[in-house]
Backbone as CSV, one residue per row, in Angstrom:
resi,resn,N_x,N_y,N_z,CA_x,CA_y,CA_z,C_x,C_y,C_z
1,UNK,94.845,82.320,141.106,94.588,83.629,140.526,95.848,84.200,139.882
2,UNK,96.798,83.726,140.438,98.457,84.398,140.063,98.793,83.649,138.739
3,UNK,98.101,82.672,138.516,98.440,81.756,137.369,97.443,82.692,135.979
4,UNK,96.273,82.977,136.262,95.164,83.555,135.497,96.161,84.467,135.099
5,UNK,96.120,85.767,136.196,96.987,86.890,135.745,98.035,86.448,134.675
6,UNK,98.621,85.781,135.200,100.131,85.581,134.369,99.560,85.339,132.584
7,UNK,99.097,84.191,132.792,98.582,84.235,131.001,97.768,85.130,130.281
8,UNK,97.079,85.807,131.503,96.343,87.024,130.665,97.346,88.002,129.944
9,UNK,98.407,88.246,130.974,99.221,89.377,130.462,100.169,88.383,129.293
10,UNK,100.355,87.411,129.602,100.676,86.706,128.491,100.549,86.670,126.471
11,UNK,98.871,86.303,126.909,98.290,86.653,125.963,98.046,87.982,125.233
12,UNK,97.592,88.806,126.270,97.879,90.413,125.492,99.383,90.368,125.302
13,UNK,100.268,90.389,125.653,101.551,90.649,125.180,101.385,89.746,123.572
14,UNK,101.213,88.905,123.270,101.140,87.730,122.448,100.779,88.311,121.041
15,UNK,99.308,88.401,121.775,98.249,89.296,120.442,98.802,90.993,120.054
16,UNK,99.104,91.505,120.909,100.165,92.922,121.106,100.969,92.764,119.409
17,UNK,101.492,91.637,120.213,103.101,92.023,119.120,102.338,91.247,118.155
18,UNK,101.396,90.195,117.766,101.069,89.991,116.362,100.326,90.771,115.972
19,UNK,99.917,92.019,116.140,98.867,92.808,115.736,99.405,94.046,114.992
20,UNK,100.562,93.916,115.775,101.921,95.249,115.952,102.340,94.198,113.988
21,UNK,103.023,92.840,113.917,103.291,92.705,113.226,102.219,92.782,111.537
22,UNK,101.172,92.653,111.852,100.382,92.450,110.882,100.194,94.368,110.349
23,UNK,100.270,95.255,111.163,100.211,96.622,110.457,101.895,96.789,109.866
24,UNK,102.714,95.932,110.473,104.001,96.396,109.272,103.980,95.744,108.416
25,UNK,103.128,94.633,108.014,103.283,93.778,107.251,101.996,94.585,106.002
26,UNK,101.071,95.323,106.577,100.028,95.893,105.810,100.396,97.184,105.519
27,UNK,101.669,97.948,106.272,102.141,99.062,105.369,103.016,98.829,104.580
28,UNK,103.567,97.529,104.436,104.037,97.342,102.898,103.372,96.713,101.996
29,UNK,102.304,96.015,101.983,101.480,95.207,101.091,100.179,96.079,100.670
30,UNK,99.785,97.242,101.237,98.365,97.867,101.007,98.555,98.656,99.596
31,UNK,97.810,98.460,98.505,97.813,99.714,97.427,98.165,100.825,97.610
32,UNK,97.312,101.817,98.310,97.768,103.170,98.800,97.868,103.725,99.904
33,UNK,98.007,105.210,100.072,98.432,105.877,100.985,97.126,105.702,101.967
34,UNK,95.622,105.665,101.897,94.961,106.112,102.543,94.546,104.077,103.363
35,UNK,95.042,103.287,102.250,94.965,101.634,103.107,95.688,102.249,103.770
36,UNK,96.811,102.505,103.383,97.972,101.905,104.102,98.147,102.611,105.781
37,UNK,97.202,103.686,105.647,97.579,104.487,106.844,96.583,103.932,108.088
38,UNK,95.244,103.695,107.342,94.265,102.856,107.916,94.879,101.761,109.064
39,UNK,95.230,100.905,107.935,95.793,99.607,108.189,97.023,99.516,109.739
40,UNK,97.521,100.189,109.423,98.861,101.450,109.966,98.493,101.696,111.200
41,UNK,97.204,102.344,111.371,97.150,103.447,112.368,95.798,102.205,113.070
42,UNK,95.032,101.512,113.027,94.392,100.630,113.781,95.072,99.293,114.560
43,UNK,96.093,98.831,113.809,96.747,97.929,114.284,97.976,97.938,115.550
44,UNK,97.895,98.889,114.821,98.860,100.234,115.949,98.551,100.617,116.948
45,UNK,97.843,100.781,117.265,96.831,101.710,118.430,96.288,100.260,119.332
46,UNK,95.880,99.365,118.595,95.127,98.071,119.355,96.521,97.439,119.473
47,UNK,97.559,97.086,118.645,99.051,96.283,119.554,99.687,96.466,120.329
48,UNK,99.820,98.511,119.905,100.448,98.752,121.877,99.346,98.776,123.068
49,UNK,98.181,99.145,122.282,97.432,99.196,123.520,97.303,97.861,124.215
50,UNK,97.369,96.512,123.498,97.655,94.931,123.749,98.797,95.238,124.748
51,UNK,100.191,95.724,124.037,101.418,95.790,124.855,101.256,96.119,125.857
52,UNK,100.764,97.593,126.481,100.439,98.181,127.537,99.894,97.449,128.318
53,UNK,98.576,97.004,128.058,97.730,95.898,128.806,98.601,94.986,129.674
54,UNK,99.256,93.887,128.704,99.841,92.770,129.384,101.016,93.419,130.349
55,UNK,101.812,94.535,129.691,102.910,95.339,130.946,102.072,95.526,132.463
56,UNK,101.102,96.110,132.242,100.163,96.558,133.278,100.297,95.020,134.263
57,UNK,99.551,94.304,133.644,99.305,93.121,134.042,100.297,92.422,134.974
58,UNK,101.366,92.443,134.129,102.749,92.096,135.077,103.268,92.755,135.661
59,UNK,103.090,93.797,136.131,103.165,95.285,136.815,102.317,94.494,138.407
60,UNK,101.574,94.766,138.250,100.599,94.671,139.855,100.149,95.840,139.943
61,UNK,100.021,96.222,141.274,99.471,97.586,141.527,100.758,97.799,142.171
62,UNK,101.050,98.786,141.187,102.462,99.196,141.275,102.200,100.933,140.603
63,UNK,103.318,101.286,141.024,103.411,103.520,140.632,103.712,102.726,139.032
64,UNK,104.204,101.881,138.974,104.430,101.587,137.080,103.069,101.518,136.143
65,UNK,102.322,100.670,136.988,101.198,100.604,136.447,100.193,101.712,136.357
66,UNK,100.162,102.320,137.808,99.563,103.726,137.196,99.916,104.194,135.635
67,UNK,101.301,104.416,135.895,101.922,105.212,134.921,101.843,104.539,133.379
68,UNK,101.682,103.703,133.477,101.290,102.742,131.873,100.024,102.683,131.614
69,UNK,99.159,102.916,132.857,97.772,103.560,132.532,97.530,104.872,131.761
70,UNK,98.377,105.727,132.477,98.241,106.960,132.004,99.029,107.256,130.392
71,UNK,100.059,106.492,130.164,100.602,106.335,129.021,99.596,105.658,127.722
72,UNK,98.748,104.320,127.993,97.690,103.669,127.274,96.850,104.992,126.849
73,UNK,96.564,105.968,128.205,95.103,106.730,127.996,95.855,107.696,127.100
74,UNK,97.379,108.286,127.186,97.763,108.938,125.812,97.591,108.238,124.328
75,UNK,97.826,107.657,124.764,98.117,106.584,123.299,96.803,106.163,122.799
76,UNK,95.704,105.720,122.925,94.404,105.834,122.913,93.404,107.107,122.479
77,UNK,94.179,108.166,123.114,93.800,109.821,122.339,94.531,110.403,121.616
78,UNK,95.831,110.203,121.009,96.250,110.862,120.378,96.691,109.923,118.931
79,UNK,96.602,108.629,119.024,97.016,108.076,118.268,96.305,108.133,116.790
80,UNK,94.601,107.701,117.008,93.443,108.043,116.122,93.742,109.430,115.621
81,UNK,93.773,110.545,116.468,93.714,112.049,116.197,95.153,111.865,115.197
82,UNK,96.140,111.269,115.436,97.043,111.511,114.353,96.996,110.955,113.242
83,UNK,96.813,110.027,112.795,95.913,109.389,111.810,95.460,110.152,111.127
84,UNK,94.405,110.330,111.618,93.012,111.507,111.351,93.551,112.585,110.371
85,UNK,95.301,113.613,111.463,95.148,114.441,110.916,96.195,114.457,109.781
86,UNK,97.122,113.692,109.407,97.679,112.798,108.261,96.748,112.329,106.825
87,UNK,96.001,111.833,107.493,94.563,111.968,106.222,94.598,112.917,105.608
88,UNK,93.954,113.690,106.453,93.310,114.813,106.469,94.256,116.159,105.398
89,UNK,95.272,115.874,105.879,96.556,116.613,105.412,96.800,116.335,104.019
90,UNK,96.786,114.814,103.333,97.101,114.323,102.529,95.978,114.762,101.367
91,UNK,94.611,114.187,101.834,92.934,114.772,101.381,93.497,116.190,100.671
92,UNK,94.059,117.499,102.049,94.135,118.685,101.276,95.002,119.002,100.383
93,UNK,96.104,118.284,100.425,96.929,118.360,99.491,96.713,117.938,97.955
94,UNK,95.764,117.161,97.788,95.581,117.022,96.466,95.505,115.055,96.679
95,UNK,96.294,114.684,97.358,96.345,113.130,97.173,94.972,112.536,97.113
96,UNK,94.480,111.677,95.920,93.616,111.088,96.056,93.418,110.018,95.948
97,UNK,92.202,109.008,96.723,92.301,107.773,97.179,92.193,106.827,95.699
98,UNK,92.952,105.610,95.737,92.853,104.481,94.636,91.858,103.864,94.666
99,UNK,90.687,103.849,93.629,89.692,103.207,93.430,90.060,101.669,92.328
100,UNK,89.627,101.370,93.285,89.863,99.512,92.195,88.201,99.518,91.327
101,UNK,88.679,98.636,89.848,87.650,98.252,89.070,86.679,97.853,89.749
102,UNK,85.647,97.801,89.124,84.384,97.254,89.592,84.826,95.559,88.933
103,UNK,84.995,95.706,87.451,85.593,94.275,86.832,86.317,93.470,87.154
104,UNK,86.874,93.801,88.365,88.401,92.780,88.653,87.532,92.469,89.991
């Protein structure tokens, strides 16, 4: 069972940080502001929440792990909501989203 654990947290750590890498790699490659934040703000939210996971994991039931619980469940509610309100902000300001050809 100690072997299971170990690669689980393994693996989330794994997928974590390539998930983490693929949104920095998509906030420099996306057309605009509203990809790019997308892109940004999902990959983000699912790599640390990956990170967290596998920490947990190698944690045990430990006061750490509580506490990286309770850190995930921040990060999980506020992360989307910031996103959201960055959009949202951008939307009122006038920025508007890049529409690609129908032809290309």
């Amino acid at each position: 069972m100690d072997t299971f654990i170990h690669l689980a947290s393994w693996l989330c750590l794994l997928l974590g940080c390539c998930f983490c890498m693929i949104g920095g790699v998509g906030l420099l490659r996306l057309p605009d502001f509203y990809s790019r934040i997308h892109g940004g703000g999902v990959t983000d939210t699912l790599g640390a929440g990956l990170v967290i996971t596998g920490l947990m994991l190698q944690g045990g039931l430990t006061l750490t792990t509580a506490k990286l619980a309770m850190i995930l469940l921040f990060l999980l509610l506020t992360s989307p909501v910031a996103t959201h309100a960055i959009a949202r902000a951008a939307q009122h300001s006038g920025l508007k989203p890049q529409v690609a050809d129908a032809a290309a």
